[in-house]
C-alpha positions as CSV (number, residue, x, y, z in Angstrom):
1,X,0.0,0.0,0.0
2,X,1.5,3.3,-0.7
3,X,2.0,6.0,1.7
4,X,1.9,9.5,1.6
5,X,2.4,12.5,4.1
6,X,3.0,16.1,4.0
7,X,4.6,18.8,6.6
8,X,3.3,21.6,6.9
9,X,5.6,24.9,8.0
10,X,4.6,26.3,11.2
11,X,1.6,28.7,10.5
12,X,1.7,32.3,9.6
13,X,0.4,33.3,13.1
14,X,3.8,33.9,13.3
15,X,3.2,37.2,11.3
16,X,1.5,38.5,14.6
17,X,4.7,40.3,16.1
18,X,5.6,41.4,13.0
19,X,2.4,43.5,12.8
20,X,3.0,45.2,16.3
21,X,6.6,45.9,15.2
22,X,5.6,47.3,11.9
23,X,3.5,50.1,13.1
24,X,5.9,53.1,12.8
25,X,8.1,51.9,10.2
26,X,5.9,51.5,7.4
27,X,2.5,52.0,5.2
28,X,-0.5,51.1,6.1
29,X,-0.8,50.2,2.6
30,X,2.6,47.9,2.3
31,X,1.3,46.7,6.2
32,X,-2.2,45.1,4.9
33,X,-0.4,43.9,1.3
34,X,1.9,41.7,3.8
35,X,-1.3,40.5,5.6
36,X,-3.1,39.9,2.6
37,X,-0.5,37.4,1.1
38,X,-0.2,35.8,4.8
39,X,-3.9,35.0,4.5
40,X,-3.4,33.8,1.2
41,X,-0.5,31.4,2.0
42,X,-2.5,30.3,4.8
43,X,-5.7,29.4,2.6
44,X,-3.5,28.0,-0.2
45,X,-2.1,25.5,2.7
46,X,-5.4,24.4,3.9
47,X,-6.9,23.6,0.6
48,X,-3.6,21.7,-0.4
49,X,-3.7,19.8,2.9
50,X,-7.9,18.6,1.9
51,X,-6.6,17.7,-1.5
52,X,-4.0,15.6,-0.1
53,X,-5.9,14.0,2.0
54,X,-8.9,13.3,-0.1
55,X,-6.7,11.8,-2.9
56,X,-4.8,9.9,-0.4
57,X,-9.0,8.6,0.7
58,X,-9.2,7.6,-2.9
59,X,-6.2,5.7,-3.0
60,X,-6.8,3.7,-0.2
61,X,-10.2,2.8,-1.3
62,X,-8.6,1.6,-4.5
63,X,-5.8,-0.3,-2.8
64,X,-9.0,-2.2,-1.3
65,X,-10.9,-3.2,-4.4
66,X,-7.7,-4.0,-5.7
67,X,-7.3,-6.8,-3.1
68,X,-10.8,-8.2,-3.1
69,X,-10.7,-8.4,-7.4
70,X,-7.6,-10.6,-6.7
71,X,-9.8,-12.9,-4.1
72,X,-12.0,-13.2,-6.7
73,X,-9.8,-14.4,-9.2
74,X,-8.0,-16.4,-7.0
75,X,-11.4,-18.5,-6.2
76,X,-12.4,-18.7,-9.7
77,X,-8.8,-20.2,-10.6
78,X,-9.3,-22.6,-7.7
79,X,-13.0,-23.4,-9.2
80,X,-11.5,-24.0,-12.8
81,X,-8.7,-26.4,-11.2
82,X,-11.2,-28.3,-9.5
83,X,-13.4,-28.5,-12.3
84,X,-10.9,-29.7,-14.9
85,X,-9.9,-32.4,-12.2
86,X,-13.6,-33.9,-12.6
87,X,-13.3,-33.4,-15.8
88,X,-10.6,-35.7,-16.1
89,X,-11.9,-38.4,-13.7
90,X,-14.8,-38.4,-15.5
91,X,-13.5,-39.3,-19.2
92,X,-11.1,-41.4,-17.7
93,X,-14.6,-43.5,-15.8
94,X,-16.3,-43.2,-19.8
95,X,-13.6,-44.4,-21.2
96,X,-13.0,-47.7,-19.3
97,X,-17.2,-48.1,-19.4
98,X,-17.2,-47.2,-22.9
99,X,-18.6,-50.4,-24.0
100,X,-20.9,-51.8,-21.3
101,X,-22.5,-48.2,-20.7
102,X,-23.2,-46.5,-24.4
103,X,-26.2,-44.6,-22.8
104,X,-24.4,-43.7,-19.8
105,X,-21.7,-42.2,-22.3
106,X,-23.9,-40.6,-24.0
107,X,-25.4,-39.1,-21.0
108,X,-22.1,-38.0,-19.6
109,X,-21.6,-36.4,-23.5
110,X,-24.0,-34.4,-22.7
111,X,-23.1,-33.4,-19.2
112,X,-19.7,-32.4,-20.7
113,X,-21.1,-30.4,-22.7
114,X,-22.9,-28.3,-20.3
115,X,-19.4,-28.6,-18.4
116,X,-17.8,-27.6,-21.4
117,X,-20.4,-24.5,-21.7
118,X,-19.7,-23.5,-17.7
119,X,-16.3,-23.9,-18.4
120,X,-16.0,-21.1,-21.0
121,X,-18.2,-19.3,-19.2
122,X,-15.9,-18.6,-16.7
123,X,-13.2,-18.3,-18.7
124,X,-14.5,-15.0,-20.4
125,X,-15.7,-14.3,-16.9
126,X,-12.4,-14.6,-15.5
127,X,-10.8,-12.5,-18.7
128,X,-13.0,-9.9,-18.4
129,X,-12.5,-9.5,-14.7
130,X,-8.9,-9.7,-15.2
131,X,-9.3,-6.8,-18.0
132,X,-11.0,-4.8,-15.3
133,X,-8.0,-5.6,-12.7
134,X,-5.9,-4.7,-15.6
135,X,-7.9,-1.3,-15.9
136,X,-7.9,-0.7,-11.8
137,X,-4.2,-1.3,-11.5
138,X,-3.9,1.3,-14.5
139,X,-6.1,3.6,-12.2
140,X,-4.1,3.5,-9.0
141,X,-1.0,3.8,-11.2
142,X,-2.5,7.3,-12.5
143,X,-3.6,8.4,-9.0
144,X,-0.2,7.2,-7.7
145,X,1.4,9.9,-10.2
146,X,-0.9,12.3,-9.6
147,X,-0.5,12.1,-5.6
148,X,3.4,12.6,-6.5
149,X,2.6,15.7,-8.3
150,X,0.5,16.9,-5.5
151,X,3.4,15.8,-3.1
152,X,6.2,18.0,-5.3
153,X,3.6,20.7,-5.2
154,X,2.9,20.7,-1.4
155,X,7.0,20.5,-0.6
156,X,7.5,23.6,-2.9
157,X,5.3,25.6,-0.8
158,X,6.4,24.5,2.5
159,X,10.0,25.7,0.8
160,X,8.3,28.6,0.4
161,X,6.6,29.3,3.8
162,X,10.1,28.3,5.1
163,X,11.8,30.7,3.4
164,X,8.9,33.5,4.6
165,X,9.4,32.4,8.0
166,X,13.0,32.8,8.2
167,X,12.5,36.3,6.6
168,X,9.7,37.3,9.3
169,X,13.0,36.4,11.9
170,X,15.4,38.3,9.9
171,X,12.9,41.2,10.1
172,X,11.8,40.6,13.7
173,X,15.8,41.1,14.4
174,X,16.3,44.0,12.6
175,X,12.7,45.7,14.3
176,X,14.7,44.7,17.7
177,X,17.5,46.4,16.4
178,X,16.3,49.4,15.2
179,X,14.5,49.6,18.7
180,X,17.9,49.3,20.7
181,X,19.3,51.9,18.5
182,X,16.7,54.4,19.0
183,X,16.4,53.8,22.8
184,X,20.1,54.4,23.0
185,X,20.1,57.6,20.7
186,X,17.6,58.8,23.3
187,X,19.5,58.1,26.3
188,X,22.2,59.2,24.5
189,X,20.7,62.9,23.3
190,X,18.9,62.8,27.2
191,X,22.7,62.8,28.8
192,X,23.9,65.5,26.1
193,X,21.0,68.3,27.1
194,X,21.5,66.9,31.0
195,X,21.4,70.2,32.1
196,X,17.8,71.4,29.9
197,X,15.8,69.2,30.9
198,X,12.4,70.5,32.4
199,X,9.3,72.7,30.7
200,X,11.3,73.9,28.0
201,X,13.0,70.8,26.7
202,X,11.9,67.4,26.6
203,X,13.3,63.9,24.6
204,X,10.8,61.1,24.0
205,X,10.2,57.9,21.6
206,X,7.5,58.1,19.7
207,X,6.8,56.2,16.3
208,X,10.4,55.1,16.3
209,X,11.7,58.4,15.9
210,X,13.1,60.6,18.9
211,X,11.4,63.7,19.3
212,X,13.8,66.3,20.8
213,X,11.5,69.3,21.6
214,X,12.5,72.8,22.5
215,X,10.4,75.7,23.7
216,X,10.6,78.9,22.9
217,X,11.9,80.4,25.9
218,X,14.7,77.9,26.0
219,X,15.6,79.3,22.5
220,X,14.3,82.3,20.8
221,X,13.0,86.0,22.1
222,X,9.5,86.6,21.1
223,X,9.1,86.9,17.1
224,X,12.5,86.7,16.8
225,X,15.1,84.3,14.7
226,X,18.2,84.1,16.2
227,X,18.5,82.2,18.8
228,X,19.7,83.2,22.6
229,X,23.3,81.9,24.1
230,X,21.3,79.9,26.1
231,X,19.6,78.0,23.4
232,X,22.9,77.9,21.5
233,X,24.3,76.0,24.0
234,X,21.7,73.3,24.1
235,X,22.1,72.9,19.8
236,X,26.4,72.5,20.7
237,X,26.0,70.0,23.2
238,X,23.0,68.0,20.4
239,X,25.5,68.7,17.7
240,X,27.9,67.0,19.8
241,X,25.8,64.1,20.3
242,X,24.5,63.7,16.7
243,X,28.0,64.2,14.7
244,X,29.2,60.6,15.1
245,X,25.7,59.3,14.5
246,X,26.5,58.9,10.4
247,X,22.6,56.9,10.3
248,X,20.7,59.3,11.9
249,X,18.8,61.5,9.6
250,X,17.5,65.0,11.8
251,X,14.2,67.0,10.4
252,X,13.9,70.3,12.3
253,X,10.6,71.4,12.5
254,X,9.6,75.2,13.2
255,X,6.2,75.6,15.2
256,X,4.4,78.9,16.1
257,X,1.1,80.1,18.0
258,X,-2.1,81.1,16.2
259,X,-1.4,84.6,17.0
260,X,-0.7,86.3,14.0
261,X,2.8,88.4,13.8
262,X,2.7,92.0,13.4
263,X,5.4,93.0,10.7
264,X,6.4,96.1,9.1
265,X,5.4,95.6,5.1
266,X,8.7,93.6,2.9
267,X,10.1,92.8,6.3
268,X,10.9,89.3,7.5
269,X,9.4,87.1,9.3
270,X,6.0,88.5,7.2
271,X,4.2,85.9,9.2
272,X,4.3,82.9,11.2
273,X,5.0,80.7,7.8
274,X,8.6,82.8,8.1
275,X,9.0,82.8,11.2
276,X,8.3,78.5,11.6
277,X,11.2,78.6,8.6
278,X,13.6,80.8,9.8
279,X,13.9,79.1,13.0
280,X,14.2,75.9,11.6
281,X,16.9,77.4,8.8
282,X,18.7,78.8,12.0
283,X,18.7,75.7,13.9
284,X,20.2,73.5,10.8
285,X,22.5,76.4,10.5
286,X,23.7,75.7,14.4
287,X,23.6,71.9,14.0
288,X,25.8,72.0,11.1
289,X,28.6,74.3,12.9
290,X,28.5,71.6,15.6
291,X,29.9,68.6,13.4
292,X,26.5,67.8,12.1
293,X,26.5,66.4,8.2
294,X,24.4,68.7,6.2
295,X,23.3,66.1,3.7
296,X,21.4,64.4,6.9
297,X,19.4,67.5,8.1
298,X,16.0,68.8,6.9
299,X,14.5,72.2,7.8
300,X,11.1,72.6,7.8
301,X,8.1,75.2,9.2
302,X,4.8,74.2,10.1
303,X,3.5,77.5,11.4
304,X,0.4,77.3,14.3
305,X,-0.8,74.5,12.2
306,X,0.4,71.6,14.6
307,X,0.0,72.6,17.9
308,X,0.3,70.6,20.7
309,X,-2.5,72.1,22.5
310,X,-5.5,73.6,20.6
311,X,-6.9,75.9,23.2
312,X,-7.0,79.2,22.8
313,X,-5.0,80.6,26.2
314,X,-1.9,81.5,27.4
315,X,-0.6,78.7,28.8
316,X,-1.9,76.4,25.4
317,X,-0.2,79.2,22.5
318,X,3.3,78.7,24.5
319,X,3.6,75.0,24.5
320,X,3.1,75.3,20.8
321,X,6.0,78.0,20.3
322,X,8.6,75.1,20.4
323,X,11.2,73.8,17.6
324,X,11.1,69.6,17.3
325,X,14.2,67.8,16.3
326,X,13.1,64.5,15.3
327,X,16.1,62.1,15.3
328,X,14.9,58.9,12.6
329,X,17.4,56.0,12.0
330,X,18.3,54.9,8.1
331,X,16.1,52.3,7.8
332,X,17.9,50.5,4.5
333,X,17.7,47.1,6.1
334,X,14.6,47.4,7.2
335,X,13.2,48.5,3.7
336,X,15.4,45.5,1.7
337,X,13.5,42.8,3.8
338,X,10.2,44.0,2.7
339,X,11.0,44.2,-0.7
């Protein structure tokens, strides 16, 4: 009887972490085409695993005629033996009685003819169930390929969920990487502005990006770009920090109140658009004196139109008069494993 089994890879529930890891690093879109195929790899393993098993039923049910056709056979050859045996004993009784028993003889010519008749009976009996066992065996030989086909087809795609499953680890590795690098560039910008720390600067993970942010006190005057000794200081010592961290890509971010700034006509800032700018452009400027690569710094303003708090007060308009410095590891690993 032939035998057949197939292994399947360990599921794609696997995937899971993955998901959670994947939250800040990359589209929504690419997120859901990765779970997509995952279900699909999943369903294309289930119905594989019912074929299998159904042609496997089939086979098996085969195997099982196969054996009862050649029981059959086996007692038809026994019946033909015995019956050619009686044949026998009976010509060889006619021909000793030949003489003294000429109706008897011709009885028994008649009998052999009906054996004769029986006989050939099941002779094309027994042919035409051999041409059926001839036909079965043809059958199960089929089926026997085509469960080998089915086999090659099944190992290819355990290969294949293998080789997703080992790339779900490499990228599970390099997530737990790129989380150790950005908790240490945090502790490592939080020991650098040691001394700022409080209401006017703060450094925190978020998205797995380090948000370094400033206030306004800490680093400009009121409408003003340039930015105070005090505030200078803080950029050296980040500058410091940041200029032997070659994979670190800085975006500084310019953010104002909703209070609109009075300037004299073809002065600048004209308005908090310039202003958001300029800061920014001032704080690159600073950054890159202090051993910071240009080529890794982005300036951009955002005006009032991310503020941290939306109320309309005092207290609300000068949380969002701050500057961000948002640290964000090269991510070129990352991005090769989900190609």
């Amino acid at each position: 009887m032939l035998h057949f089994s197939v292994y399947w890879a360990r599921p794609w529930l696997q995937v899971a972490p993955l998901a959670l890891l994947l939250t800040g690093c990359v589209t929504a879109k690419r997120f859901d085409d990765l779970k997509a195929q995952a279900a699909q790899d999943a369903a294309t393993r289930t119905e594989a695993e019912k074929t299998a098993a159904t042609a496997t039923s089939s086979l098996v049910k085969l195997q099982e005629n196969h054996i009862e056709l050649r029981k059959r056979v086996n007692r038809l050859a026994a019946d033909s033996i015995r019956t050619d045996i009686q044949l026998t004993k009976e010509r060889a009784a006619n021909a000793e009685l030949n003489g003294a028993y000429e109706k008897l003889m011709k009885a028994n010519d008649r009998m052999l003819g009906n054996a004769a008749t029986d006989l050939d009976r099941s002779n094309r009996d027994l042919l035409r169930r051999e041409s059926e066992l001839r036909a079965a065996e043809a059958r199960s030989t089929d089926l026997t390929a085509s469960l080998r086909i089915r086999e090659d087809t099944v190992t290819r795609i355990n290969a294949r969920l293998q080789s997703r499953e080992a790339k779900v680890k490499s990228l599970e590795q390099t997530l737990a990487d790129k989380d150790r690098a950005v908790a240490e560039l945090r502790a490592r910008v939080a020991n650098a502005l040691t001394g700022f720390t409080g209401q006017d600067l703060s450094v925190q993970i978020k998205d797995g990006k380090v948000y370094v942010s400033l206030s306004e006190q800490l680093l400009f005057k009121s409408g003003s770009t340039k930015v105070d000794p005090k505030g200078q200081e803080a950029i050296k010592k980040l500058g410091a920090a940041l200029a032997s961290q070659a994979d670190v890509n800085v975006l500084i971010e310019g953010h104002t109140d909703d209070v609109p700034l009075r300037a004299a006509a073809g002065s600048l800032p004209a308005d908090n658009w310039d202003l958001s700018v300029l800061r920014a452009t001032q704080i690159t400027r600073l950054l890159a004196d202090n051993g910071v690569a240009p080529t890794r710094i982005t300036a951009a303003g955002r005006s009032q139109y991310v503020p941290l708090a939306p109320a309309a007060t005092a207290e609300a308009r000068q949380k969002n008069r701050r500057t961000e410095i948002i640290l964000t590891p090269k991510l070129d690993e990352l991005l090769q494993l989900l190609k």
